[in-house]
C-alpha positions as a LaTeX table, in Angstrom:
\begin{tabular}{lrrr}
\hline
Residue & $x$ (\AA) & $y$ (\AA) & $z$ (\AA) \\
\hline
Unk1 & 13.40 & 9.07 & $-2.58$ \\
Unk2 & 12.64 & 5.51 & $-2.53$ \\
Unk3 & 9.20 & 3.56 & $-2.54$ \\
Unk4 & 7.54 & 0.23 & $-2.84$ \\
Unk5 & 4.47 & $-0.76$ & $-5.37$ \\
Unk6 & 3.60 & $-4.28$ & $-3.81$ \\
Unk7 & 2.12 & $-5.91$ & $-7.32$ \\
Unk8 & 2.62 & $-9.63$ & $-6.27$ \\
Unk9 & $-0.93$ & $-10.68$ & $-5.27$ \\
Unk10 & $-2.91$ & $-13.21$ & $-7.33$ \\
Unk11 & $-5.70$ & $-11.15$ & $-8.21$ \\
Unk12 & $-8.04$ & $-14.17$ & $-7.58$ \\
Unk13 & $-10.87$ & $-11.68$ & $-6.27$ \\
Unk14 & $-10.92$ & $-10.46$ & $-10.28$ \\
Unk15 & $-11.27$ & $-13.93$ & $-11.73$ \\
Unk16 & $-10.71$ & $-13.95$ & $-15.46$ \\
Unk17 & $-9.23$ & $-10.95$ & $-15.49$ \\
Unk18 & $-6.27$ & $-11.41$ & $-14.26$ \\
Unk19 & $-5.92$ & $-14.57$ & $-16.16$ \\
Unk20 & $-3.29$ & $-13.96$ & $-17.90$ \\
Unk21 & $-2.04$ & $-10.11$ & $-16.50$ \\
Unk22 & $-0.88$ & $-9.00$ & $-13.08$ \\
Unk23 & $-3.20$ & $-7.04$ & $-11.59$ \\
Unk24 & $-1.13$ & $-3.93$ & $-11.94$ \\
Unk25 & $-1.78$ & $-4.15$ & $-15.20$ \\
Unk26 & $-5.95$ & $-3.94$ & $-15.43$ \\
Unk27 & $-6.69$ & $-1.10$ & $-17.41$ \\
Unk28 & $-8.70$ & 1.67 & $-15.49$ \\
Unk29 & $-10.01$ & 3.99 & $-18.66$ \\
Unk30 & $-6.54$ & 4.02 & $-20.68$ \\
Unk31 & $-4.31$ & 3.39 & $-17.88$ \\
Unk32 & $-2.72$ & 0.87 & $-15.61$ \\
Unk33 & $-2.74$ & 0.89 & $-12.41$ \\
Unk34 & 1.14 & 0.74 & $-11.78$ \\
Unk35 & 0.98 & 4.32 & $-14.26$ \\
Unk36 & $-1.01$ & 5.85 & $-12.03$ \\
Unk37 & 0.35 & 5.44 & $-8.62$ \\
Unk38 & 3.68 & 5.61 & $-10.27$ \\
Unk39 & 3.40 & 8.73 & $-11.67$ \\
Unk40 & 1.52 & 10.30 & $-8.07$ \\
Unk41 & 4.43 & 8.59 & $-6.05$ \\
Unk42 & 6.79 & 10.26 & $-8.97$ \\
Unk43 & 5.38 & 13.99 & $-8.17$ \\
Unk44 & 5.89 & 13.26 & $-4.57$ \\
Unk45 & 9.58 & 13.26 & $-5.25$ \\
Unk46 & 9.62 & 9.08 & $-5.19$ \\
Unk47 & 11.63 & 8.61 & $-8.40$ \\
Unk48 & 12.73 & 5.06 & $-7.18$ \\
Unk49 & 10.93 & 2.48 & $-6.90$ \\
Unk50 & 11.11 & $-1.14$ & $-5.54$ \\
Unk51 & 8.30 & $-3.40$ & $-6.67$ \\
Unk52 & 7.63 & $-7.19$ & $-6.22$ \\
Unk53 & 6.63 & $-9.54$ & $-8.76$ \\
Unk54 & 4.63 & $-13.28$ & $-8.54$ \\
Unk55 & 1.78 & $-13.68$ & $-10.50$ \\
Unk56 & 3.25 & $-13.07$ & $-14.65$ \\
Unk57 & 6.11 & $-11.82$ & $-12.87$ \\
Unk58 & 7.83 & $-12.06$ & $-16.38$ \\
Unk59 & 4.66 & $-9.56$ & $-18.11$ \\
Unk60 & 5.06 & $-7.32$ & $-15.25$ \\
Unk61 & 9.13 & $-7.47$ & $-15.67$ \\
Unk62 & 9.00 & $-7.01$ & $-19.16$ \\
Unk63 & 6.56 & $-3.87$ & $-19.02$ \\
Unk64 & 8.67 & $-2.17$ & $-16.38$ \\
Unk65 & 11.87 & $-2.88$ & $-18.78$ \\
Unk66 & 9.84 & $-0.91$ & $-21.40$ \\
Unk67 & 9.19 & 2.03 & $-18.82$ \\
Unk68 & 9.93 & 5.06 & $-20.39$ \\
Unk69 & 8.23 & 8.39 & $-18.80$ \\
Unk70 & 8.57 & 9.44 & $-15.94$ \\
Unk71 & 12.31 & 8.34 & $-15.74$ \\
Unk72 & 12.04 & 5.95 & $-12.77$ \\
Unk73 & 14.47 & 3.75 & $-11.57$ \\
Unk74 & 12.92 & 0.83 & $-11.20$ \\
Unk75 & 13.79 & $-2.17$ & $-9.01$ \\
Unk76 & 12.56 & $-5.66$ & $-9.60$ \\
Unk77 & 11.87 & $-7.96$ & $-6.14$ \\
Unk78 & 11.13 & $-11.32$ & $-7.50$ \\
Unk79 & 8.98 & $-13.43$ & $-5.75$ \\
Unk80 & 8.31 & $-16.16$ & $-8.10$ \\
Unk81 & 9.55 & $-18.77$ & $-6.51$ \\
Unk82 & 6.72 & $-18.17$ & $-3.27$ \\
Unk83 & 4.71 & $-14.77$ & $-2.30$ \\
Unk84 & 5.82 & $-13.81$ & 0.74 \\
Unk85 & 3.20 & $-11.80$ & 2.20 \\
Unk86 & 3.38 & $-7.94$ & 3.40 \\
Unk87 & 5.88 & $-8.32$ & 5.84 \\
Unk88 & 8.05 & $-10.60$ & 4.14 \\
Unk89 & 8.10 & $-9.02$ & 1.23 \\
Unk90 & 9.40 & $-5.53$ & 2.63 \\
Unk91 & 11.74 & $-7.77$ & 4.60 \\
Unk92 & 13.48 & $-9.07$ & 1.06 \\
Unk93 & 12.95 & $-5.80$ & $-0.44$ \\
Unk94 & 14.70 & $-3.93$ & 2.94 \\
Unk95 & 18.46 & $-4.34$ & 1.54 \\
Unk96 & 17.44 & $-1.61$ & $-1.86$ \\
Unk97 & 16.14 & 0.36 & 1.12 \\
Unk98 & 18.50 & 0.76 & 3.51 \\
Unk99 & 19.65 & 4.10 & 3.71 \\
Unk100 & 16.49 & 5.61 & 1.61 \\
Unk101 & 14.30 & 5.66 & 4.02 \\
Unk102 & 11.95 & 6.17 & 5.04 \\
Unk103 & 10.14 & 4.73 & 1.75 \\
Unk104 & 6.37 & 4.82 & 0.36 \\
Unk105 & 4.28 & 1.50 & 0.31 \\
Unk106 & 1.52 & 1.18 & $-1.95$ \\
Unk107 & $-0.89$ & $-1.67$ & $-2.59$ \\
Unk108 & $-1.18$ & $-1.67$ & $-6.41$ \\
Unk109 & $-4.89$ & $-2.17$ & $-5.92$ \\
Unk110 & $-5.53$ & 1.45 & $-4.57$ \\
Unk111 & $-6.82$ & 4.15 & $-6.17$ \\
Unk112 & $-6.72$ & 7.33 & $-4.24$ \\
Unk113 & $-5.92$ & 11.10 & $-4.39$ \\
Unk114 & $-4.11$ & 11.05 & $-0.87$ \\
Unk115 & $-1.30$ & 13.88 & $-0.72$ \\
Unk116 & 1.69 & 11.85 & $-0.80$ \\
Unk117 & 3.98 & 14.55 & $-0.20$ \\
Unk118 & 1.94 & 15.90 & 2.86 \\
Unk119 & 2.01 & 12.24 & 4.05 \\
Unk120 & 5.91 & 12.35 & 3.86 \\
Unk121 & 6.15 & 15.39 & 6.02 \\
Unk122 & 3.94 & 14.24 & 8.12 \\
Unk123 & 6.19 & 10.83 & 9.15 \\
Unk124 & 9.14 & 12.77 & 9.15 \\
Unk125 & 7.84 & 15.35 & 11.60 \\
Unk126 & 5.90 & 13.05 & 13.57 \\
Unk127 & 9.39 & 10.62 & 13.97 \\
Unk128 & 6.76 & 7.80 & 13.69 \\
Unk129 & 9.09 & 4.15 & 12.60 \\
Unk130 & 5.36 & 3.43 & 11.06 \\
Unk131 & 2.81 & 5.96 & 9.59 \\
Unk132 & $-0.22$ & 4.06 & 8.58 \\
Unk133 & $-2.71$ & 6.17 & 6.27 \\
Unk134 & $-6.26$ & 5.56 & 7.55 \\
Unk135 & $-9.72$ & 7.18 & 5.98 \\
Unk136 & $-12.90$ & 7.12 & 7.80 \\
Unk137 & $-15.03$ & 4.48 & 5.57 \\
Unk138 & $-17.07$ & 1.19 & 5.93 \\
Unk139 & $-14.75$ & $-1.98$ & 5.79 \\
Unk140 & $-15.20$ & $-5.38$ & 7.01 \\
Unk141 & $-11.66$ & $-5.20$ & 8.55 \\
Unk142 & $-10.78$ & $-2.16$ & 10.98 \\
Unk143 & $-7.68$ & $-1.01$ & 12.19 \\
Unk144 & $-8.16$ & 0.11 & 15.90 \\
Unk145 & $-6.35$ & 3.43 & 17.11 \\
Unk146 & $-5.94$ & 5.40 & 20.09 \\
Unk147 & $-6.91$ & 8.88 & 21.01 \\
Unk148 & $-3.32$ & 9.88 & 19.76 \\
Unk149 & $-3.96$ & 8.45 & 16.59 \\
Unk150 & $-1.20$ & 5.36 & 17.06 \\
Unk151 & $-2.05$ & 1.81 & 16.21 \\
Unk152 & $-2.99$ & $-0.39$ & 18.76 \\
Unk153 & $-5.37$ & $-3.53$ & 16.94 \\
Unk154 & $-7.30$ & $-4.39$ & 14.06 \\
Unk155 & $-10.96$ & $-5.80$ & 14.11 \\
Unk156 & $-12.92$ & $-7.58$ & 12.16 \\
Unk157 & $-16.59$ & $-7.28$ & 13.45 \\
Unk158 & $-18.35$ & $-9.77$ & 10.82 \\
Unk159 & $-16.02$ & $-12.97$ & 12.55 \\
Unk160 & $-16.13$ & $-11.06$ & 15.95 \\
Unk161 & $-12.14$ & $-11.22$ & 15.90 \\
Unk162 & $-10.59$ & $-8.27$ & 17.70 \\
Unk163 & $-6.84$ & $-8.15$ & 18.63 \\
Unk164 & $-5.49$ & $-5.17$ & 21.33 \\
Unk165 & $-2.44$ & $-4.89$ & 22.36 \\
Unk166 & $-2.41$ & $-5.77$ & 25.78 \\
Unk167 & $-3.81$ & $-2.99$ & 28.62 \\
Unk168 & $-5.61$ & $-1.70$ & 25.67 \\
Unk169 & $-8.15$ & $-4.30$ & 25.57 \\
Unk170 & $-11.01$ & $-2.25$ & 26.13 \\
Unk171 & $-10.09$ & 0.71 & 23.61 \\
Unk172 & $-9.75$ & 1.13 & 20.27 \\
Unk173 & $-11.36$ & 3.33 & 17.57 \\
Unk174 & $-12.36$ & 1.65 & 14.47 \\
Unk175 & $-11.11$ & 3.24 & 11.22 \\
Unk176 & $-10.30$ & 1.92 & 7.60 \\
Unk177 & $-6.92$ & 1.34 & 6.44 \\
Unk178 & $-6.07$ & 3.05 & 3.03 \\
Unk179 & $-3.12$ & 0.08 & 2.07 \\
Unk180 & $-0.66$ & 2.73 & 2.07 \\
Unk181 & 1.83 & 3.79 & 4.73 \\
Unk182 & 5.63 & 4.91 & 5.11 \\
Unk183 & 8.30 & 2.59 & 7.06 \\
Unk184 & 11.63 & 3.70 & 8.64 \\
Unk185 & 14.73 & 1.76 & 8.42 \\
Unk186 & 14.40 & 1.36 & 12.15 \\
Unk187 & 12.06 & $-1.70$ & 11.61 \\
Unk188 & 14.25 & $-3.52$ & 9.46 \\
Unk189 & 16.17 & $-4.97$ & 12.15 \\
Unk190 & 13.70 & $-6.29$ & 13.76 \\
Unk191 & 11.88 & $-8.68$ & 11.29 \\
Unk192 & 11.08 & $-11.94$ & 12.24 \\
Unk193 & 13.56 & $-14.92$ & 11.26 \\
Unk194 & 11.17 & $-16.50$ & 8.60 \\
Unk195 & 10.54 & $-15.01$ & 5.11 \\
Unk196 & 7.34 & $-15.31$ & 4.75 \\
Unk197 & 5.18 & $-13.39$ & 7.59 \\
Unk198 & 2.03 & $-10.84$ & 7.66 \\
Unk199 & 2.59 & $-7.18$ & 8.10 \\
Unk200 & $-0.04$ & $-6.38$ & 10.80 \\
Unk201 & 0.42 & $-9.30$ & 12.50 \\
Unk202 & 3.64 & $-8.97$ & 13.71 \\
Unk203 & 2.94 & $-5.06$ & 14.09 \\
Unk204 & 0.46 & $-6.34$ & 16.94 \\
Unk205 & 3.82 & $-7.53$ & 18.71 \\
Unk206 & 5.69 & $-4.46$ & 18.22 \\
Unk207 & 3.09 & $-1.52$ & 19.20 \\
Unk208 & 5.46 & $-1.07$ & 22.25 \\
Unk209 & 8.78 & $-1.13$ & 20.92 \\
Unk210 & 8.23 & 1.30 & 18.36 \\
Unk211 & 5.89 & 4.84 & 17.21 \\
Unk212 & 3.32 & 3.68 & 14.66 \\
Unk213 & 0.87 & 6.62 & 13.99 \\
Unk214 & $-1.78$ & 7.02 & 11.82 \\
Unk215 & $-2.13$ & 9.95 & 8.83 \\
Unk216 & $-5.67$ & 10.06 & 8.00 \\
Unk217 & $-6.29$ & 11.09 & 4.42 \\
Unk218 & $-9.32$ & 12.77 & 5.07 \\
Unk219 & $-12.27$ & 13.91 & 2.48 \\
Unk220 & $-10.46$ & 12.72 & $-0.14$ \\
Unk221 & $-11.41$ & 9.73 & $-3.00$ \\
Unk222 & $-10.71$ & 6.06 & $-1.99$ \\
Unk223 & $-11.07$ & 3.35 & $-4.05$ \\
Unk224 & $-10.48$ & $-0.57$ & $-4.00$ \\
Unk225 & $-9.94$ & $-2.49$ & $-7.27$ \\
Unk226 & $-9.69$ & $-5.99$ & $-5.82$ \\
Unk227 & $-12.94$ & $-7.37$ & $-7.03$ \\
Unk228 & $-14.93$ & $-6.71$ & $-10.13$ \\
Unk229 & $-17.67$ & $-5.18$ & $-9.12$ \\
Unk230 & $-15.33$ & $-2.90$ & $-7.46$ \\
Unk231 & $-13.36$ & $-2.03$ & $-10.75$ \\
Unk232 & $-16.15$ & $-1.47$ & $-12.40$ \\
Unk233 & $-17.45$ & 1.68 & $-10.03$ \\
Unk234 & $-14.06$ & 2.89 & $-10.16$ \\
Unk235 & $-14.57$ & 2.86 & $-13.99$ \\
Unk236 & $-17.70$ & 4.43 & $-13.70$ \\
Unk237 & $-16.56$ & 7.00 & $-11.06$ \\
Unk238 & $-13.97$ & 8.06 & $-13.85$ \\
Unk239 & $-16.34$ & 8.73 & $-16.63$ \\
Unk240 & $-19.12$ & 11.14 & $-14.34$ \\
Unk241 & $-16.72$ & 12.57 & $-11.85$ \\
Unk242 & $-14.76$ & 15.58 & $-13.37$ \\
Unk243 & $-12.70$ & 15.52 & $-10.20$ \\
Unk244 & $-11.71$ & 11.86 & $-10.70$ \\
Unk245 & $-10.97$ & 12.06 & $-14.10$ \\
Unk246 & $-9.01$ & 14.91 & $-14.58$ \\
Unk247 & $-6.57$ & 13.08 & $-11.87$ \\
Unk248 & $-6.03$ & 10.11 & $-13.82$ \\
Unk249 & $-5.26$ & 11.62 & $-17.08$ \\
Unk250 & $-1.53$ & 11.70 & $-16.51$ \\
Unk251 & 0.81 & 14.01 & $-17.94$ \\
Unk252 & 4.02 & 13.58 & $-17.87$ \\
\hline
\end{tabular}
């Protein structure tokens, strides 16, 4: 099966420390963070996978050249030239998915314990085009859902922006977006003409022309690693939590 590691963010959030690495590449106690959802999205039965590359696209190039366990067949999207956001860069990435869908997207910031293999059956069974994997948590920016668990808006309370699709406008039930989700290669053909475009924005447009659901990943660990205080409890969470850390010491 096919999935998608999107690695091409700045990493401004984390300052120095992604001076001069991707963020993929931040160590988290003896491992990267591209090792570790690699190898998860591995034992899910993902053993190809697409990423993109802007910031040190050549570092993050060369280390996936040097890849050598799990066996992975790796796919470079480069996006030196100019990032393209979400949605455009699943767009450029769609051709290396058609016909292996539906694929796995995963923020590279994300650390999580999710069951990606439950999360697969679940889109398959559900014939969702989009299953977006949602956890109950404080955020500053909420994804709004329905009593049937499909997207319908996002909110952010803090600006007092909300945005339901329309005869929705009074409902919505806030929950956190995990940054991970499985497309279907029914949405490819229905990108927008430019290249470079956001992901939930043009979802907003499409909640009637297509099923996008939501898999929440329940009681199970979350964590963000886009800022440094952020990294740093992650870090922490690793050294007193026996559950944590016996999930990142990979073995291959």
């Amino acid at each position: 099966m096919t999935g998608m590691i999107l690695a091409a963010g700045l990493g401004t959030r984390l300052g120095e420390l992604t001076r001069e690495r991707p963020k993929a590449l931040l160590d988290l106690n003896g491992r990267s963070m591209i090792e570790i959802i690699a190898n998860r999205m591995y034992r899910a039965g993902y053993d190809r996978i697409i990423v993109n590359v802007h910031h040190h696209a050549g570092v993050m190039t060369t280390f996936l050249e040097r890849w050598e366990q799990p066996p992975i067949d790796w796919i470079i999207s480069d996006e030196s030239e100019a990032l393209l956001e979400t949605g455009g860069a699943i767009k450029k990435a769609a051709p290396w998915m058609t016909g292996h869908t539906p694929v796995l997207v995963h923020n590279t910031d994300i650390l999580t314990n999710a069951d990606l293999s439950e999360l697969t059956r679940y889109h398959t069974e559900e014939g969702n085009d989009l299953t977006l994997v949602v956890k109950q948590r404080p955020t500053s920016r909420y994804l709004l859902i329905d009593e049937n668990q499909r997207f319908i808006g996002w909110e952010n309370p803090l600006e007092g922006i909300r945005i339901v699709e329309p005869g929705n406008e009074s409902k919505g039930i806030r929950i956190g977006f995990s940054g991970i989700y499985m497309i279907s290669s029914s949405i490819f053909n229905s990108f927008p003409g430019e290249h470079r475009f956001g992901l939930f924005q043009w979802l907003l447009n499409q909640t009637r022309n297509f099923r996008i659901g939501t898999w929440n990943q329940g009681d199970t660990f979350w964590f963000e690693i886009g800022r440094p205080d952020s990294l740093e409890n992650a870090r922490n969470q690793l050294d007193i939590n026996p559950e944590i850390s016996d999930f990142i010491r990979i073995k291959n």
